[in-house]
C-alpha positions in Angstrom: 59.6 -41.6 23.8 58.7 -43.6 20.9 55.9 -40.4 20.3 58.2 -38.2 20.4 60.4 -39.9 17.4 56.8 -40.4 15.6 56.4 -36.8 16.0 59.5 -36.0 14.8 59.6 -37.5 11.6 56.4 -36.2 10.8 57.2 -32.7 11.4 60.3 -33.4 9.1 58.3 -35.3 6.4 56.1 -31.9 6.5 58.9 -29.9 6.2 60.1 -31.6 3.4 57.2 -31.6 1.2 56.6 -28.1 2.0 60.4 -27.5 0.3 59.6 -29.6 -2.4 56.2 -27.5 -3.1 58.4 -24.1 -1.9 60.9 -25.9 -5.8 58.0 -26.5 -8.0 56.5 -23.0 -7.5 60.0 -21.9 -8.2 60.4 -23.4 -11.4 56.9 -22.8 -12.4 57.1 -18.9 -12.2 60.7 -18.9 -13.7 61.3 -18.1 -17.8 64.4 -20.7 -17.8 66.3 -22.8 -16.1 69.2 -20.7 -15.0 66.8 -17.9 -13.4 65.2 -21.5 -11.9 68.8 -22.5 -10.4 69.4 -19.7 -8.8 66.0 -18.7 -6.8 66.3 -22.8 -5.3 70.1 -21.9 -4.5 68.6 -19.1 -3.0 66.0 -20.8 -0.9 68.7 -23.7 -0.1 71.3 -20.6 1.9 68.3 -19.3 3.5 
């Protein structure tokens, strides 16, 4: 059981940082920060 938790929070520690790289490649490829607002809204309702 206690595997299964360990697993669990790893898969959503790797799904977080994945959405936090998925933000910064966002924001790096937008020309402002309204354009940048939008695409993360965007990815957020996905």
């Amino acid at each position: 059981m206690e595997e299964d938790m360990d697993n669990g929070e790893l898969i959503r520690d790797l799904a977080e940082e994945n959405q936090t790289r998925k933000i910064l490649e966002i924001l790096n490829e937008c020309a402002d920060i309204e354009e940048a607002k939008k695409k993360v809204k965007e990815l957020l309702n996905k």
